[in-house]
mmCIF file of the C-alpha atoms, coordinates in Angstrom:
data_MODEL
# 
_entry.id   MODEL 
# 
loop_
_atom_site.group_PDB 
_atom_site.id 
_atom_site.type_symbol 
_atom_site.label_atom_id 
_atom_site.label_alt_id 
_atom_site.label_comp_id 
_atom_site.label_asym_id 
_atom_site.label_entity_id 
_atom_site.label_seq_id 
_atom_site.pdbx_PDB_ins_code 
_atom_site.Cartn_x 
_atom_site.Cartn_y 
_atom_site.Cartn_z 
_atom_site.occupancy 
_atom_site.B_iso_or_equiv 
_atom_site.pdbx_formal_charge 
_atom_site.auth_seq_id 
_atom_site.auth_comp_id 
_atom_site.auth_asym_id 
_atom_site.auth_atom_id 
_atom_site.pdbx_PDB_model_num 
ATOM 1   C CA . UNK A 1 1   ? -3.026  -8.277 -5.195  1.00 0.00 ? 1   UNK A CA 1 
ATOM 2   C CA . UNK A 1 2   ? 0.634   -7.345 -5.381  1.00 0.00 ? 2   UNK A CA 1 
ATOM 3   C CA . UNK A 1 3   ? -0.796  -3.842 -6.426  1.00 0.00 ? 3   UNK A CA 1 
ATOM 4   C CA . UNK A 1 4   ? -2.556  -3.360 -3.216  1.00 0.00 ? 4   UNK A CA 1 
ATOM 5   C CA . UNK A 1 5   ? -0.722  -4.347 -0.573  1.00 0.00 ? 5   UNK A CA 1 
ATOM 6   C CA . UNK A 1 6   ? 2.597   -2.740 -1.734  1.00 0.00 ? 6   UNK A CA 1 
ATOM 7   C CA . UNK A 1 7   ? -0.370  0.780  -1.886  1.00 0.00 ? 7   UNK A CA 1 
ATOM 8   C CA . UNK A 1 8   ? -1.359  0.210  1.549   1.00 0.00 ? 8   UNK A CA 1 
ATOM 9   C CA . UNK A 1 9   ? 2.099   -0.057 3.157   1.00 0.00 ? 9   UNK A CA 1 
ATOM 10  C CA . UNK A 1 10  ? 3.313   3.429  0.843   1.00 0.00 ? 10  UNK A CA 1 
ATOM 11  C CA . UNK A 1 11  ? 0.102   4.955  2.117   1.00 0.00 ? 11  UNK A CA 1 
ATOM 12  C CA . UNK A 1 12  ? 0.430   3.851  6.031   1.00 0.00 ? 12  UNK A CA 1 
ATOM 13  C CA . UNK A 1 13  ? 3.786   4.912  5.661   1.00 0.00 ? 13  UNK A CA 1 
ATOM 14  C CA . UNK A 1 14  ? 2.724   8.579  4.492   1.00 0.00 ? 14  UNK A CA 1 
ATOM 15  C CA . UNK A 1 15  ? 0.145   8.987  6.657   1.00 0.00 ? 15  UNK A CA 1 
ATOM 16  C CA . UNK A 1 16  ? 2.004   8.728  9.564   1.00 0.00 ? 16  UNK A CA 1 
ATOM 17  C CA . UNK A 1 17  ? 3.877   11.476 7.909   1.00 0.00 ? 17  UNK A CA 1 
ATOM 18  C CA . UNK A 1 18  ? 1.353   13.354 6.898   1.00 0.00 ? 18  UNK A CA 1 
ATOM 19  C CA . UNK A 1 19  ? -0.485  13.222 10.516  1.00 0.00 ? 19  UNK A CA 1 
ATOM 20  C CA . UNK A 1 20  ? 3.158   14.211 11.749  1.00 0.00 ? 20  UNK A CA 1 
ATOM 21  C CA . UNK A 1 21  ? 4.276   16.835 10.147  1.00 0.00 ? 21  UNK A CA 1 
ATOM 22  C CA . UNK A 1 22  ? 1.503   17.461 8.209   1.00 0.00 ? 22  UNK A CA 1 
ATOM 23  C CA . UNK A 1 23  ? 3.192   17.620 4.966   1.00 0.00 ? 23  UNK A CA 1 
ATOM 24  C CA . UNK A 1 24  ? 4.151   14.795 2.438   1.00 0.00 ? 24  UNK A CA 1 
ATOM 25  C CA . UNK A 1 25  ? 7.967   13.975 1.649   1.00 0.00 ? 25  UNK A CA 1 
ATOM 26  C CA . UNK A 1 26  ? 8.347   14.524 -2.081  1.00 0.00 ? 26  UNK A CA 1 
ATOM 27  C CA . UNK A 1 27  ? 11.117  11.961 -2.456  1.00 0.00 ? 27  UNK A CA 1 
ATOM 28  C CA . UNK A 1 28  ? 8.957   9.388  -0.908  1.00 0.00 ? 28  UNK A CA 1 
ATOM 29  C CA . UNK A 1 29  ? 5.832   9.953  -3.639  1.00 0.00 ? 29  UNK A CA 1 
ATOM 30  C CA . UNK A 1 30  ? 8.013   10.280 -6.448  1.00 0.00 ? 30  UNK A CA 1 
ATOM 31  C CA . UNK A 1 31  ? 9.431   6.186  -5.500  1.00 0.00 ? 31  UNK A CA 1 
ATOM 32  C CA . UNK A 1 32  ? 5.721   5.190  -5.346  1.00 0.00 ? 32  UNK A CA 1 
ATOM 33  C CA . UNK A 1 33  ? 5.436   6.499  -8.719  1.00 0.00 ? 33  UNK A CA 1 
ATOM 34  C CA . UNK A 1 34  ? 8.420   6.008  -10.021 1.00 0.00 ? 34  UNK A CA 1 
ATOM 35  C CA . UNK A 1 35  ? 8.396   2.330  -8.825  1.00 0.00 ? 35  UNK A CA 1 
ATOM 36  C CA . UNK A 1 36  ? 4.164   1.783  -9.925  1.00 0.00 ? 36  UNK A CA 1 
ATOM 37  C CA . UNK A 1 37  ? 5.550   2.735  -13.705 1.00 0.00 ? 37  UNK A CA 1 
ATOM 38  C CA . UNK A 1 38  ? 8.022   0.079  -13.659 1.00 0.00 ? 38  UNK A CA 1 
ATOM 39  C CA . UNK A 1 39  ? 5.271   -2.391 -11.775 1.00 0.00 ? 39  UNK A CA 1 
ATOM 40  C CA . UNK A 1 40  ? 2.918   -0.974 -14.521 1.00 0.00 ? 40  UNK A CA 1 
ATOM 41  C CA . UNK A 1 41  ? 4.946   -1.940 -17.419 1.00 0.00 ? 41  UNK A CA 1 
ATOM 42  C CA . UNK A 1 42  ? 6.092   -4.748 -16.370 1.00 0.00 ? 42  UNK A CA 1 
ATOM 43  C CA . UNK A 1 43  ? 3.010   -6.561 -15.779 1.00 0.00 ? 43  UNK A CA 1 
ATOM 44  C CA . UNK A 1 44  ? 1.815   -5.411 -18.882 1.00 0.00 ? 44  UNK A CA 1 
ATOM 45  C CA . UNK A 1 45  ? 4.816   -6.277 -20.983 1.00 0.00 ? 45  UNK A CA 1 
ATOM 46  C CA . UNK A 1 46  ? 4.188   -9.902 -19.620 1.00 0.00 ? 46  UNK A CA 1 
ATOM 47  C CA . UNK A 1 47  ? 0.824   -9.831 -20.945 1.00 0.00 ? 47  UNK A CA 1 
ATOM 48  C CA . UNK A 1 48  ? 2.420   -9.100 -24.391 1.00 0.00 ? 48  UNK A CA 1 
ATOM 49  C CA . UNK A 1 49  ? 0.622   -5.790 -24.628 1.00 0.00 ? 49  UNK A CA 1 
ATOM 50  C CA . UNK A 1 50  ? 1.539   -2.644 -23.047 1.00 0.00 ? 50  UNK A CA 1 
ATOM 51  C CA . UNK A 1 51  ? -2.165  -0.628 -23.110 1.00 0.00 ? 51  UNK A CA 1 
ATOM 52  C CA . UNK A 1 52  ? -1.263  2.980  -22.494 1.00 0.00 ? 52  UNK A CA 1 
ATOM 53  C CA . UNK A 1 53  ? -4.782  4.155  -23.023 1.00 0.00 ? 53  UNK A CA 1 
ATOM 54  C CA . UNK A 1 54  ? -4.841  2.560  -19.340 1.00 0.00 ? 54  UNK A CA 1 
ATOM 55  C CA . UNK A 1 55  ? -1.708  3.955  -18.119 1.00 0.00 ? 55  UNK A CA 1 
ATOM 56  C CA . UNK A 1 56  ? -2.722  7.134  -19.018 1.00 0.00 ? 56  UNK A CA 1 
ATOM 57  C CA . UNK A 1 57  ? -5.746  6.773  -17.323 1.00 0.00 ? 57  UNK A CA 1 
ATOM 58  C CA . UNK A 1 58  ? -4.470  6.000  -14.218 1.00 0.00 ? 58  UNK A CA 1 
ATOM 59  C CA . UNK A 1 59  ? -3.201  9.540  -14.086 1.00 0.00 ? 59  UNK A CA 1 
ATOM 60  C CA . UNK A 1 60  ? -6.566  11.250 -14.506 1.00 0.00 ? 60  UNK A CA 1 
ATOM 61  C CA . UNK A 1 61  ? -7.613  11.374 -10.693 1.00 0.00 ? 61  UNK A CA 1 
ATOM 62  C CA . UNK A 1 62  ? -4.323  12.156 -9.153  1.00 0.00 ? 62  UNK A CA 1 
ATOM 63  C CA . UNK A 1 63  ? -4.128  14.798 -12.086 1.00 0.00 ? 63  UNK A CA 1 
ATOM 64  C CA . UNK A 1 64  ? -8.355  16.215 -11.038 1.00 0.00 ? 64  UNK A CA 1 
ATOM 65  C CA . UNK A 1 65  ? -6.542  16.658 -7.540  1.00 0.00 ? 65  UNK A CA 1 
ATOM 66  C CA . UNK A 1 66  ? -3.415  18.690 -8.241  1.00 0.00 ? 66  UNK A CA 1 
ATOM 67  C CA . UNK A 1 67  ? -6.066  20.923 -10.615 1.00 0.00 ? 67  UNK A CA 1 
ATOM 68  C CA . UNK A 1 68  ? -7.739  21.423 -7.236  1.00 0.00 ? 68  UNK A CA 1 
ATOM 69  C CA . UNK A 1 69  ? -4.882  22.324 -5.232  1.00 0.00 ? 69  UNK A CA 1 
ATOM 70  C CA . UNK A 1 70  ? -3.536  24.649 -7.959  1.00 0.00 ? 70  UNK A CA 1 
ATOM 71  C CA . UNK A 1 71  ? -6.939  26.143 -7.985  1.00 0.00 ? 71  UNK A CA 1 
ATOM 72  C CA . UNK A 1 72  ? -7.785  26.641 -4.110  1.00 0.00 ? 72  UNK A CA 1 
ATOM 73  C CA . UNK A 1 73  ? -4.336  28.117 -3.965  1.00 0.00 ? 73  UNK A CA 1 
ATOM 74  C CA . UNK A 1 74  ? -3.226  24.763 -1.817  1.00 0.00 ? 74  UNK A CA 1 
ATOM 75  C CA . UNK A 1 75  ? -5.952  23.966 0.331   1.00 0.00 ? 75  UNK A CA 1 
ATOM 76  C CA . UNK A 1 76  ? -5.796  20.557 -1.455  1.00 0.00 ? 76  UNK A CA 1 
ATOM 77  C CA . UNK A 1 77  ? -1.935  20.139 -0.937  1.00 0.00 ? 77  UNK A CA 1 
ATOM 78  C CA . UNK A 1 78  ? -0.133  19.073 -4.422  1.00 0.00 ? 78  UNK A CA 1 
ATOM 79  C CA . UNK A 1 79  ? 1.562   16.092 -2.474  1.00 0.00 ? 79  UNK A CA 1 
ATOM 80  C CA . UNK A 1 80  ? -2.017  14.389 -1.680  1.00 0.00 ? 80  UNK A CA 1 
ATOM 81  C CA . UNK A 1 81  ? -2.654  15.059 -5.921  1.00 0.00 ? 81  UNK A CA 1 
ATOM 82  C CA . UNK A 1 82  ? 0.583   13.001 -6.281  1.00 0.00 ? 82  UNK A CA 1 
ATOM 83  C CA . UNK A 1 83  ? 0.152   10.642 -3.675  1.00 0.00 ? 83  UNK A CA 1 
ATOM 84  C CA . UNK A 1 84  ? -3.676  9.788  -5.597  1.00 0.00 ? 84  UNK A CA 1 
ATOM 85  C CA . UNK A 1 85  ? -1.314  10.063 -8.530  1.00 0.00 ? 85  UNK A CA 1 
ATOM 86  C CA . UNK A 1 86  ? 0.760   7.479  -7.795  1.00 0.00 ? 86  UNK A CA 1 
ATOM 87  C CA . UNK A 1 87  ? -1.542  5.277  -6.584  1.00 0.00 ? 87  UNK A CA 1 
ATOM 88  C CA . UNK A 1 88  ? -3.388  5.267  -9.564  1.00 0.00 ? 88  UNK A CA 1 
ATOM 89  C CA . UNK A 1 89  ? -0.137  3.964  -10.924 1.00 0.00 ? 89  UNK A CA 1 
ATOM 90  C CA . UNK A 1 90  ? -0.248  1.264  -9.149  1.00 0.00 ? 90  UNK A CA 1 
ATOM 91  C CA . UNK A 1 91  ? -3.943  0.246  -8.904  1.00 0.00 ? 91  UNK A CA 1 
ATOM 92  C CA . UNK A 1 92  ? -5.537  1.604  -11.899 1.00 0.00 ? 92  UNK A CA 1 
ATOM 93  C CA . UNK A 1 93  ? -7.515  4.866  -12.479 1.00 0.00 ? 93  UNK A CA 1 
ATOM 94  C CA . UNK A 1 94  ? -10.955 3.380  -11.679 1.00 0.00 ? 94  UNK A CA 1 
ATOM 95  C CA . UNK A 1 95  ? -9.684  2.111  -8.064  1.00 0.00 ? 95  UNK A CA 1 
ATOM 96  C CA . UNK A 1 96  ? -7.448  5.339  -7.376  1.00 0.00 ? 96  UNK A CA 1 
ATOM 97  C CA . UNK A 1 97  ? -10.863 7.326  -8.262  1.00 0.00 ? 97  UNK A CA 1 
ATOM 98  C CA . UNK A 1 98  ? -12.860 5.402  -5.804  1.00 0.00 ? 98  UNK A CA 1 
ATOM 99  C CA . UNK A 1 99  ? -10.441 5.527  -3.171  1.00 0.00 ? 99  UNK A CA 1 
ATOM 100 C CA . UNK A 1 100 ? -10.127 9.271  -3.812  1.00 0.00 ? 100 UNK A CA 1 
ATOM 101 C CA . UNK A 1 101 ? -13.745 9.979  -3.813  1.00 0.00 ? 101 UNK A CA 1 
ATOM 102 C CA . UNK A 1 102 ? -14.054 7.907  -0.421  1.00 0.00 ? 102 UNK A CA 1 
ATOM 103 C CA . UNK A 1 103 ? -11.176 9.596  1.257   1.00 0.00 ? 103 UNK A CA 1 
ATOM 104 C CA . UNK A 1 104 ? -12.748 12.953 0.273   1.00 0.00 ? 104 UNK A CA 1 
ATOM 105 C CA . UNK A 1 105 ? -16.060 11.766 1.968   1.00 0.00 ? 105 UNK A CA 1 
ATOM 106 C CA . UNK A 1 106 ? -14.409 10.506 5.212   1.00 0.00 ? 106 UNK A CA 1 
ATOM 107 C CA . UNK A 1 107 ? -12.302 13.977 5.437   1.00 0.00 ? 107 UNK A CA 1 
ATOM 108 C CA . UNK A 1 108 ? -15.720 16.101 5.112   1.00 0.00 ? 108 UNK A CA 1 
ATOM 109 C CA . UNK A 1 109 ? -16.890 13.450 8.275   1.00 0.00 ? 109 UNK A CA 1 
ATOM 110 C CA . UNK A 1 110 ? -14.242 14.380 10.090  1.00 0.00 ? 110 UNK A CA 1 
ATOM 111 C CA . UNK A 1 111 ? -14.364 17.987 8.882   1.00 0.00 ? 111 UNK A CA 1 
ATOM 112 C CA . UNK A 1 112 ? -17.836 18.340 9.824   1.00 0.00 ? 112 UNK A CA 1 
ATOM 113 C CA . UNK A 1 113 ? -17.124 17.148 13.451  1.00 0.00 ? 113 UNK A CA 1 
ATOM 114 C CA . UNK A 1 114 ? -14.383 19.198 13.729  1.00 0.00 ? 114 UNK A CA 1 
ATOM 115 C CA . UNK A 1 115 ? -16.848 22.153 12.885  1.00 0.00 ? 115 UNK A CA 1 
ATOM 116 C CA . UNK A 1 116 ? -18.838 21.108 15.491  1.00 0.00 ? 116 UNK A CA 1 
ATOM 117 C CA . UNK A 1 117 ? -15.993 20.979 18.539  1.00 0.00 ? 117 UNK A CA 1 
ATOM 118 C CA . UNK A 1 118 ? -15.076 24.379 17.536  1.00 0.00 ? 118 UNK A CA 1 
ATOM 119 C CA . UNK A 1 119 ? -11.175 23.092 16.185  1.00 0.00 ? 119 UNK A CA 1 
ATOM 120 C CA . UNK A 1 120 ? -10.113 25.215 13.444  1.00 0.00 ? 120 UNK A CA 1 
ATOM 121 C CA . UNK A 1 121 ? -7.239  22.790 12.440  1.00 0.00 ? 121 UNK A CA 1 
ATOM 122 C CA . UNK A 1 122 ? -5.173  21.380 8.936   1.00 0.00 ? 122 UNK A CA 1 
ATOM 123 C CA . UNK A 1 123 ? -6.543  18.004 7.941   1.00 0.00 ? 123 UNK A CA 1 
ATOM 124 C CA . UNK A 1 124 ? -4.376  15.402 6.365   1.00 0.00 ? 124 UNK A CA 1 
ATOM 125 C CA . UNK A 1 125 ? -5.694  14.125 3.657   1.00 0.00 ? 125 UNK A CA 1 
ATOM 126 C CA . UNK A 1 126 ? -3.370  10.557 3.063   1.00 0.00 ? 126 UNK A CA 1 
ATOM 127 C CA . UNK A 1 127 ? -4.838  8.680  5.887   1.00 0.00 ? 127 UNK A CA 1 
ATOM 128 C CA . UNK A 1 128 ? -8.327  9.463  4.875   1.00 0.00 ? 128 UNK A CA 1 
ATOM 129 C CA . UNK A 1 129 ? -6.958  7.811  1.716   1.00 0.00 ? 129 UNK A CA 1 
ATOM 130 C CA . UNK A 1 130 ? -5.570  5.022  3.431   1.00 0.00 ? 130 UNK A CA 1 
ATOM 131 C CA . UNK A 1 131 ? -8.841  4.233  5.006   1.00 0.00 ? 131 UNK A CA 1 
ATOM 132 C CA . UNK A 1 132 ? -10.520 4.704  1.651   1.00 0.00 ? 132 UNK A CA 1 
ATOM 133 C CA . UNK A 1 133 ? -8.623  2.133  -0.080  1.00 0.00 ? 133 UNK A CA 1 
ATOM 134 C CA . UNK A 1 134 ? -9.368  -0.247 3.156   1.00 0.00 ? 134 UNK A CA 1 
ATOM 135 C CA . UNK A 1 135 ? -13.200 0.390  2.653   1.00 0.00 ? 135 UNK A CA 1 
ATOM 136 C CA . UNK A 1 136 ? -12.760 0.224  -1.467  1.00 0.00 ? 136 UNK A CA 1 
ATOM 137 C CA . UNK A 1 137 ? -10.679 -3.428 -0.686  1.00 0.00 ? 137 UNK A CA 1 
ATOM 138 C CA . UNK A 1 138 ? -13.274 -4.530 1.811   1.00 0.00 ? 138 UNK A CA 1 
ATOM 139 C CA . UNK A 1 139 ? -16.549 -3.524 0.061   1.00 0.00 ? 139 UNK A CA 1 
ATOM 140 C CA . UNK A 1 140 ? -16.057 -2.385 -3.780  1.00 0.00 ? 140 UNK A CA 1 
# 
């Protein structure tokens, strides 16, 4: 449970950022990372085993979603890829590739409507993560 709160507060805290300024700060992802290794390892030194079959999963969605940005030439911004990244760190690949999945349906919602007022605007893509780990948390 540790795991999830400490995600949600990184992720309010960027997506206030992200809403902002509409950019993530690169400093900030790279402690949510840095910091979900340590959590990472540590829990699973405990355990007696460190599984890094499992670690190295947890990279795979954050990793699908800086292929994407590299590929649309940043339409997908590489500090969402980390920020999925990093929170696969910290909750597991499965979870971070739920959460990602959700967030990407929630930011075609709001895409959609804003295709429909007629806004041709950038949409920030962390708080439709944040609000896909709350649904994940609430109904997964």
């Amino acid at each position: 449970m540790t795991a999830y709160c400490v995600s949600l507060m990184f992720l309010a805290g960027l997506s206030a950022e992200d809403i902002k300024e509409k950019k993530i700060s690169v400093y900030y992802v790279l402690i949510f990372a840095l910091s979900g290794i340590v959590f990472r390892v540590f829990t699973q030194f405990l355990w007696n085993e460190i599984l890094w079959n499992e670690i190295s999963w947890s990279f795979f969605p954050g990793s699908v979603l800086l292929l994407l940005a590299f590929l649309t030439k940043e339409d997908i911004g590489y500090g969402d890829g980390m920020c999925v990244l990093a929170l696969g760190l910290w909750t597991g690949g499965w979870f971070a590739l739920t959460v990602m999945c959700i967030g990407i349906m929630l930011a075609g919602i709001w895409g959609m409507v804003c295709i429909f007022r007629r806004k041709r605007e950038t949409i920030p893509f962390v708080p439709f993560l944040l609000l896909g780990m709350e649904v994940a948390l609430v109904y997964a």
